[in-house]
C-alpha positions in Angstrom: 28.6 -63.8 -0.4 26.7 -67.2 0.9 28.4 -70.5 -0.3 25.7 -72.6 -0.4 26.6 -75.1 1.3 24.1 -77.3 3.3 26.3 -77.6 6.3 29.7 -76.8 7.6 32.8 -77.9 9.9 32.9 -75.3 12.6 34.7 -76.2 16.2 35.4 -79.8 15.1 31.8 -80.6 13.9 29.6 -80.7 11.0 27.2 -77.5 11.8 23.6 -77.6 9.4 23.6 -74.0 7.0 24.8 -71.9 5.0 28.0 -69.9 5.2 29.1 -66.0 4.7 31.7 -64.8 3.3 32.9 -60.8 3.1 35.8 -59.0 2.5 38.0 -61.8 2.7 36.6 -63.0 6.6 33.8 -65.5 7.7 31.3 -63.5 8.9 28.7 -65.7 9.6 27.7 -69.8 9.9 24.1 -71.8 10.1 22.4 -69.8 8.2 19.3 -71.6 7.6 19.1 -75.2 7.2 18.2 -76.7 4.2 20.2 -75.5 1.5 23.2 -76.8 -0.8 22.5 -79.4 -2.0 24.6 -81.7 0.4 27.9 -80.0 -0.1 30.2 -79.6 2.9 32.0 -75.9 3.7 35.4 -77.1 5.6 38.9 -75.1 6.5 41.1 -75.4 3.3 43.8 -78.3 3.5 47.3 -77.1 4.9 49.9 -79.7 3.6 53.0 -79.5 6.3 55.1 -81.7 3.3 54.9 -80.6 -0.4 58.7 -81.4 -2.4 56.6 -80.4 -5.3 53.4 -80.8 -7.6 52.5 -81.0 -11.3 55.9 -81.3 -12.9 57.6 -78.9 -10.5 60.3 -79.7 -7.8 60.4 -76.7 -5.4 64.2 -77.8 -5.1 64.5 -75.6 -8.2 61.7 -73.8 -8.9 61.3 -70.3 -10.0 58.2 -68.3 -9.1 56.3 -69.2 -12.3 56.9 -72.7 -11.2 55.4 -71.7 -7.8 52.6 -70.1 -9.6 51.7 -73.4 -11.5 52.4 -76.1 -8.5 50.4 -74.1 -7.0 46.9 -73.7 -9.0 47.4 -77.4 -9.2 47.5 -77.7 -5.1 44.5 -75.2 -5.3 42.5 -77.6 -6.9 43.2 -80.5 -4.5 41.8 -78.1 -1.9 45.1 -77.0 -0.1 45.2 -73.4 0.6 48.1 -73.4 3.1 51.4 -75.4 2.3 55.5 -75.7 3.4 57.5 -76.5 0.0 59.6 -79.0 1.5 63.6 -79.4 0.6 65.5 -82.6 0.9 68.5 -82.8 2.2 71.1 -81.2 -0.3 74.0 -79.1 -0.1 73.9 -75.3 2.2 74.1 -74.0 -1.2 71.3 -75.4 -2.7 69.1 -74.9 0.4 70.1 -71.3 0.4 68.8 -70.9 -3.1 66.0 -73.1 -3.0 65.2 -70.4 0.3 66.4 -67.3 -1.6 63.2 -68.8 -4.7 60.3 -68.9 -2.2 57.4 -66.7 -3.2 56.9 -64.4 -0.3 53.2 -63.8 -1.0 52.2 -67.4 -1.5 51.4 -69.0 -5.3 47.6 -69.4 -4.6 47.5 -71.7 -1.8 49.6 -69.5 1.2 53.5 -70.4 1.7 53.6 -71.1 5.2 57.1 -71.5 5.1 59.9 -74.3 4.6 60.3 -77.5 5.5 63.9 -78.6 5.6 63.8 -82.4 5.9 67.3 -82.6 6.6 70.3 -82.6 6.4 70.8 -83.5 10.1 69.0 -87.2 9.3 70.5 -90.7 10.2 72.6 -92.3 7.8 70.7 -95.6 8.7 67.3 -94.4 7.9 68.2 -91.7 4.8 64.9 -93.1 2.4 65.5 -91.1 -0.5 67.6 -88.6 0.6 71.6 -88.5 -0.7 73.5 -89.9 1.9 76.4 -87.3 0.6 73.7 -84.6 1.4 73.5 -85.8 4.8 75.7 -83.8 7.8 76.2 -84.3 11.3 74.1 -81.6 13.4 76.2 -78.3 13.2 75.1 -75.1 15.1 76.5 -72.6 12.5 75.1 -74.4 9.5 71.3 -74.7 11.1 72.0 -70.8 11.8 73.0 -70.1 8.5 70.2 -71.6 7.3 67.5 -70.4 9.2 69.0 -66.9 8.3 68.9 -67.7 4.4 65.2 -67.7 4.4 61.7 -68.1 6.3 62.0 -71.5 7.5 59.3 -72.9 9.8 59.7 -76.9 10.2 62.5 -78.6 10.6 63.1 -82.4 10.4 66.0 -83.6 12.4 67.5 -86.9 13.7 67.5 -86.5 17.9 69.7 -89.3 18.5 72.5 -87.8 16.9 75.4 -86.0 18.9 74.7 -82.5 19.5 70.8 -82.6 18.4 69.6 -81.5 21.3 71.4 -77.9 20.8 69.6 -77.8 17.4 66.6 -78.5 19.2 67.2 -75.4 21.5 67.8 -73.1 18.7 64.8 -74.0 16.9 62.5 -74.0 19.7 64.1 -70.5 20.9 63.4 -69.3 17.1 60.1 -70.4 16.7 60.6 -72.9 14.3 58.4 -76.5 14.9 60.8 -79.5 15.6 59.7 -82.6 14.1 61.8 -85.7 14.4 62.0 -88.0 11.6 64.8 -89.8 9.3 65.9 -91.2 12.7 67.2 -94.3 14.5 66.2 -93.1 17.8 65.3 -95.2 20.6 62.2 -94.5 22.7 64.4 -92.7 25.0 66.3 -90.9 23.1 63.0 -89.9 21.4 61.6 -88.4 24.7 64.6 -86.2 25.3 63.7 -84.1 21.9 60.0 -84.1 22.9 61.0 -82.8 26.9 63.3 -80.2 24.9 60.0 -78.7 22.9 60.0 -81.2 19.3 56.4 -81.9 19.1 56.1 -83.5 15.7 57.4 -86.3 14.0 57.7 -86.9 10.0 55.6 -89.3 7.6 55.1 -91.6 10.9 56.8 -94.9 11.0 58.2 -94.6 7.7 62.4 -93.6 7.6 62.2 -94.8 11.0 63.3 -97.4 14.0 61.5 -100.6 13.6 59.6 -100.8 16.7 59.5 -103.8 18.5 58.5 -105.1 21.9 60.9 -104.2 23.9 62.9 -101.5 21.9 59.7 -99.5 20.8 61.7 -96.8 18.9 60.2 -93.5 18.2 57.0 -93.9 16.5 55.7 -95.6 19.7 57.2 -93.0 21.7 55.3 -90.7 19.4 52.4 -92.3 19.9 52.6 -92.7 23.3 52.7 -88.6 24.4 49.8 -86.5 24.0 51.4 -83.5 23.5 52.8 -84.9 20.1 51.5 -84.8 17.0 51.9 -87.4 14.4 52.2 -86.8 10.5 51.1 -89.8 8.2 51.1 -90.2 4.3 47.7 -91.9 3.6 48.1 -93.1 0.4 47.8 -97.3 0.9 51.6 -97.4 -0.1 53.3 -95.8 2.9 51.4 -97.1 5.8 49.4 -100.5 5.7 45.5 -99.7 6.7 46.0 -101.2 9.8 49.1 -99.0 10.2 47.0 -96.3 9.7 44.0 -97.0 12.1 46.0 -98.2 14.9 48.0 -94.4 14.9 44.3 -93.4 14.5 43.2 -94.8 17.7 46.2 -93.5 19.4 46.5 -90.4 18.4 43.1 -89.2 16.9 43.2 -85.5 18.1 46.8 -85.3 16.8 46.8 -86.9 13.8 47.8 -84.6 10.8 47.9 -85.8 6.8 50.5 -84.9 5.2 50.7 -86.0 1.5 54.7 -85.9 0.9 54.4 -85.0 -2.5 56.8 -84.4 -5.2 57.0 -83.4 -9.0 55.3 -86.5 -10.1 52.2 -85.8 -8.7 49.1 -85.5 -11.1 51.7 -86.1 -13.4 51.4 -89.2 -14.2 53.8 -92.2 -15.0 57.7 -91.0 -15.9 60.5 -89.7 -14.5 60.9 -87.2 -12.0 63.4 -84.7 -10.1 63.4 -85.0 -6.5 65.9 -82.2 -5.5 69.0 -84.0 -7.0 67.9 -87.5 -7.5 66.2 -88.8 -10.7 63.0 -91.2 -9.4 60.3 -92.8 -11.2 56.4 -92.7 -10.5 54.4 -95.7 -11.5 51.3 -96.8 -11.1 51.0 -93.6 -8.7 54.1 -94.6 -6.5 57.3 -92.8 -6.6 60.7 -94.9 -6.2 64.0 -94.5 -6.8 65.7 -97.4 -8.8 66.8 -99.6 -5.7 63.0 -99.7 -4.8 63.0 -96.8 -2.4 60.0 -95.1 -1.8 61.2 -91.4 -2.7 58.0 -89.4 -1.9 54.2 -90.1 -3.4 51.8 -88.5 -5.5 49.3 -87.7 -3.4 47.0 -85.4 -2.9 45.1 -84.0 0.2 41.9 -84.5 -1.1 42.6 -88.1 -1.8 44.4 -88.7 1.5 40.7 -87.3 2.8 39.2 -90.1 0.9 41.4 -92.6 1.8 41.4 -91.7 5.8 37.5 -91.6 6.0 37.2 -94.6 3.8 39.2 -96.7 6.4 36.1 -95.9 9.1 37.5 -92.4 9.9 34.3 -90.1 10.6 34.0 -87.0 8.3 34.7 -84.1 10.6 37.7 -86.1 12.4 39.0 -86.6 8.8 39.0 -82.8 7.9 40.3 -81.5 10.9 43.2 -84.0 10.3 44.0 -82.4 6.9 43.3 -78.8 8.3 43.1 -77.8 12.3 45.9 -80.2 13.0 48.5 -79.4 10.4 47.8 -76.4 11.5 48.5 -76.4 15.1 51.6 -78.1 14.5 53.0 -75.2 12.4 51.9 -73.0 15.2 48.9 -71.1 12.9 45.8 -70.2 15.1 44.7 -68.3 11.9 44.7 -71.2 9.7 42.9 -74.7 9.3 39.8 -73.5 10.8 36.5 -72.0 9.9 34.5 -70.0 12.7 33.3 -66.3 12.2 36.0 -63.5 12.2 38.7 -66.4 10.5 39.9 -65.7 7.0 38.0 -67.4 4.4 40.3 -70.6 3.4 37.7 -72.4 2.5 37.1 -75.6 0.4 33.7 -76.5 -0.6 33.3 -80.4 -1.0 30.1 -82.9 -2.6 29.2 -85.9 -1.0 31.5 -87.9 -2.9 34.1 -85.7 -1.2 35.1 -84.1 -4.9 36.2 -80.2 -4.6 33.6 -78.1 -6.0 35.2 -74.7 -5.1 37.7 -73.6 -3.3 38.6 -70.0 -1.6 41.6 -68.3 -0.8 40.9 -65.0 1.8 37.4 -65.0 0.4 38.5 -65.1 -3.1 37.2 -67.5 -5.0 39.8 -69.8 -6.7 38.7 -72.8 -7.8 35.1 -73.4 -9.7 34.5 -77.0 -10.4 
């Protein structure tokens, strides 16, 4: 099957032809030159931070919830994503483990996300400061043995992180930092000891400043991290946004931090145990906290490459980087012999189809 597509993003750049797609694999790119009618083949989004999507909170879904959030993500052209859990009680996380659909819901479960509950009580966000613990070896074993986890957001700064880090980093499991009051140095311990992300990038973090530079900058200032940023013009200012951009180009991943409220429209929501309200496409709990967004990745697309941000820099940040950070050479990237995650997108960057291991999934 051809795509018809005029060109495609292959290695980091826009390559002129056609695509082929069999049996589930790429099997061939640049066919011809002059066909498609200007739409764009790219590597299907991976979204390292979903708490949910069209009316569902992962927190307690069941699989036909999966199945729904899912179709939904489909047609925002993510075909890789980490449901995401807030920090809550061990016996919610267990269950919210114990729910995961084990052959994906459409897009492919990656794995989870447990933002928490080893977080900062000075820079919770959203999250129930009763949820909150201090960093305990038997509990982050316990939980890693309830289910496939594969991120983990932690606070480094807090005493005994750096064993967490260790056991993470011995599992496998990508170590971002984030809901932290970490200095710079402090910061640069967790990175030496193998964390090489950080979560939603300045936000639920230590106000840098000139001389205490906290750890975004630190972040920022390491090329072997990679940042995660929520795009969406209410997290991060546009110049927020562009300076990380200059810094950290080639390790700059999207992440949209979405929650039940997205494509949902205005009401009120479940994020895991709290109650928040979206409005006017922001999410917020009732003290004016931001408490996740309702973004999508196609829109954070839009929004990154409207601020300047050239095409193919754009896509790999919502595909080859998350990616990479979740430690998936097989995902996020489309070259020959690589499954067939594809998302095929107009020139006014809408999603036109979208494939899933060379099944078509989405017809627009």
């Amino acid at each position: 099957m051809r795509l018809g597509v005029s060109a495609a993003l292959v290695d980091g750049r826009l390559l002129p032809g056609d695509v082929e797609v069999d049996d589930g694999v790429v099997r061939a790119v640049g066919l011809g030159a002059r066909t498609g009618h200007g739409l764009i083949a790219a590597p299907g989004f991976v979204d390292l931070q979903v708490n949910g999507f069209a009316g569902v909170d992962f927190h307690a879904a069941d699989l036909d919830g999966y199945r729904r959030a899912g179709e939904a993500l489909l047609e925002t052209g993510t075909t890789a994503f980490q449901p995401t859990f807030v920090s809550a009680p061990e016996a919610d996380v267990v269950d919210a483990l114990a729910a995961m659909p084990p052959d994906g819901c459409g897009p492919r479960v990656i794995g989870a996300h447990l933002e928490g509950p080893f977080i900062s009580p000075r820079r919770l966000g959203a999250h129930d400061a009763g949820a909150a613990r201090a960093p305990d070896l038997a509990l982050l074993r316990r939980l890693l043995d309830a289910g496939p986890v594969s991120q983990m957001t932690l606070a480094p700064e807090l005493p005994g992180a750096l064993a967490l880090v260790d056991e993470l980093v011995a599992r496998g499991v990508t170590v971002s930092c984030g809901h932290s009051d970490a200095t710079a140095a402090e910061a640069h311990l967790a990175f030496d000891r193998g964390a090489h992300t950080v979560t939603h990038l300045f936000n639920a973090m230590r106000r840098a400043v000139p001389r205490d530079p906290g750890i975004a900058m630190a972040a920022l200032s390491r090329p072997d991290v990679a940042v995660q940023a929520i795009v969406d013009g209410h997290h991060l200012a546009k110049e927020t946004v562009l300076v990380a951009w200059q810094a950290a180009a080639r390790r700059f991943a999207l992440v949209t931090d979405a929650m039940a409220a997205a494509r949902m429209g205005d009401g009120r929501f479940s994020l895991g145990a709290s109650e928040v309200r979206a409005e006017d496409g922001v999410v917020r709990q009732d003290d004016g906290t931001l408490a996740g967004s309702t973004l999508t990745m196609i829109d954070a697309v839009r929004n990154l490459h409207g601020l300047g941000v050239e095409l193919e820099h754009t896509l790999a940040a919502a595909s080859e980087v998350p990616a990479r950070i979740a430690g998936r050479d097989d995902l996020g990237r489309l070259r020959v012999g690589a499954p067939a995650d594809l998302v095929v997108l107009d020139d006014r960057l809408d999603v036109r189809r979208v494939l899933v291991d060379g099944a078509l999934r989405v017809v627009a």
